[in-house]
N, C-alpha and C positions, 0 to 999 in steps of 0.2 A: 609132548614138549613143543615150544612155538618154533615153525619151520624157520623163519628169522633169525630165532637165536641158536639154533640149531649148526642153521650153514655158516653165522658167524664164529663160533664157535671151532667148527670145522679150519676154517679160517685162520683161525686164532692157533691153531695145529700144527697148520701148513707152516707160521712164518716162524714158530720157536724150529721146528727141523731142522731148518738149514742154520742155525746159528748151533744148535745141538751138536748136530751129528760132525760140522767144522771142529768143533771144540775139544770132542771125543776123541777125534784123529791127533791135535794136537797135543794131546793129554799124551797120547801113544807115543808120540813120537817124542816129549818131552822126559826121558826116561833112559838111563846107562846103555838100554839094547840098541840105540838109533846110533848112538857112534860109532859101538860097537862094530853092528854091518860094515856104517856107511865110510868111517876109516880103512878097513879091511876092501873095498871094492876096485878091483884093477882102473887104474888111471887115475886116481885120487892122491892128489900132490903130497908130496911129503912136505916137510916144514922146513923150510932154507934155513932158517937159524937156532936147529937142533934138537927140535922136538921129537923124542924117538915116538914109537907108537904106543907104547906103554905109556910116556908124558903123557898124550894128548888125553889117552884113556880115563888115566888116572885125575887129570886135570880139569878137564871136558865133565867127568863126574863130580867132583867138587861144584864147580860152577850151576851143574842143574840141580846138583842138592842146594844152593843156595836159591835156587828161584822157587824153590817149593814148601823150604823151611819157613816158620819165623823170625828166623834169626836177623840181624843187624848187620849193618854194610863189614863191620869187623870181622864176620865170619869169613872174608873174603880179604881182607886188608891184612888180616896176619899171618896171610900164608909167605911163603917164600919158594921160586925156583932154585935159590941158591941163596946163600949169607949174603945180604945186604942189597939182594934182587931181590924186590915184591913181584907175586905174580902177576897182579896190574897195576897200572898206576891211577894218579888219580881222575882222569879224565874215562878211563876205562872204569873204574869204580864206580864214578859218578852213572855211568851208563846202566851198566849193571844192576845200579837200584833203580831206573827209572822203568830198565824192562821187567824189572820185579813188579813193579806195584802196577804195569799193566797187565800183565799176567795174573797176576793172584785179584784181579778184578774181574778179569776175562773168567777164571777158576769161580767166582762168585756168583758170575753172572751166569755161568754153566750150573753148577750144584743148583739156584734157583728155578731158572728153567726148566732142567729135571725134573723138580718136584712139582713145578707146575701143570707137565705135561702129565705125571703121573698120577694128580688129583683131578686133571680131566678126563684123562683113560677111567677112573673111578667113579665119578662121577656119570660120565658116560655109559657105561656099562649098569648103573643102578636105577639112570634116568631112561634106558631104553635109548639112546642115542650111539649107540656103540659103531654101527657101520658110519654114521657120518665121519668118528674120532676115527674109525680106520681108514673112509677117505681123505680125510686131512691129514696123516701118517702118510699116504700113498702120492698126494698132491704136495707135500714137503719134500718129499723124496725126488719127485719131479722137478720141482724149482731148485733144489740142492744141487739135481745136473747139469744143470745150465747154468749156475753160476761157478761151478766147477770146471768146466767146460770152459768157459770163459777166460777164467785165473788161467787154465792151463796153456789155454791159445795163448795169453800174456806172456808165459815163462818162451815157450817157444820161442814168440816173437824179440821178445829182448827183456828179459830176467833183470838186469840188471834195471831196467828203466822201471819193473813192479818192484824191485828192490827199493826203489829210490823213493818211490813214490808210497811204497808201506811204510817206510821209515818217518815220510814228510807227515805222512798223519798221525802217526802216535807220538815222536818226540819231536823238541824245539831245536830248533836252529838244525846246525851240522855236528850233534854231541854224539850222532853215532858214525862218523868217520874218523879214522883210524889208519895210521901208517901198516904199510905189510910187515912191519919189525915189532908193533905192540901184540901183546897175547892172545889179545882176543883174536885178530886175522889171524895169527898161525893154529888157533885152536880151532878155528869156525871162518876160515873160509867161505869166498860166495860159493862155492862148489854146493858145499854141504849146506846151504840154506838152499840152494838150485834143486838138489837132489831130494831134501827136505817140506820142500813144495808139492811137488811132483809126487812124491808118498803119500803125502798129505789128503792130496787130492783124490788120487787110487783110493786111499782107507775109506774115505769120506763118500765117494760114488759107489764103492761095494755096501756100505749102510745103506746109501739111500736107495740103491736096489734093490736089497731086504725089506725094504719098506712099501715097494711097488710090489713084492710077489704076497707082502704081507696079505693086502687088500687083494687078490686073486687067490689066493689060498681063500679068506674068511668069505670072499663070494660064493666060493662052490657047495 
């Protein structure tokens, strides 16, 4: 095969990884067990205006079954906290679906990638180029750390200011701020996106190290 396309190729490896193995982690984290924990962890505020922990459980699940269903913003509009309380309103609504459809993008753009990396690995392996595909698995892996690395130095340094700043690039204006008395802050406090980060990040550097001992395994 031509060394050219080969190392591009390889290339072409390395930059699906780190957009993968990110995505993987928040597939993980996107799922009833992440509250679960991250509720239940000593110093984790409870909810000034009466959210027991079973609410948040049980509500906190509603909400992420609604970001991974097809359903319609009404799967969420007809719920009620109490007779004549919806459990968000409509500015919370409105947000809810916009993190929807970048999500279930981000979930598209992940399944693709996938199966792209998987018809290279195949590809690979039939074309005789299989250690390049493994150094670009191990060279993804590398670049996934240092961008990882990065993010995390971010959260340390001021969380709040990569909050602001993730927020600014996927949605318009200020539609995702929110009083501390609407549902959404007493379900999902900055805590739980702080601590959610940070997991993120652990999940996502334990893959990309699997992928650097990958290529030192297939060396020997």
């Amino acid at each position: 095969m031509n060394p050219t396309l080969t190392r591009a190729l390889s290339w072409l490896v390395a930059l699906i990884v780190p957009f993968i193995l990110v995505m993987t982690a928040i597939r993980l984290l996107f799922t009833p067990l992440y509250p679960q924990v991250v509720y239940r962890l000593p110093g984790f505020p409870p909810d000034d205006y009466g959210f027991t922990l079973q609410d948040r459980l049980h509500w906190s699940r509603v909400s992420i079954e609604y970001l991974q269903n097809n359903a319609g913003i009404d799967f969420l509009s007809r719920e009620s906290i109490a007779p004549g309380l919806p459990l968000y309103n409509e500015r919370e609504l409105s947000h809810m679906l916009d993190v929807k459809i970048v999500f279930q993008k981000m979930l598209t753009a992940w399944w693709i990638l996938l199966v792209v990396l998987v018809i290279l690995g195949l590809w690979a392996w039939r074309a005789n180029w299989l250690p390049a595909f493994v150094h670009g698995l191990a060279r993804g892996g590398q670049l996934t750390i240092i961008l990882i690395v990065l993010v995390l130095l971010a959260v340390a340094v001021s969380f709040n200011a990569l909050f602001t700043a993730f927020h600014r690039i996927f949605f318009v204006g200020n539609t995702w701020i929110f009083r501390f008395s609407d549902t959404l802050i007493r379900l999902f406090p900055l805590l739980f996106w702080e601590i959610g980060f940070i997991a993120m990040g652990l999940f996502t550097i334990l893959g990309a190290v699997l992928l650097i001992l990958l290529e030192r395994r297939y060396a020997r």
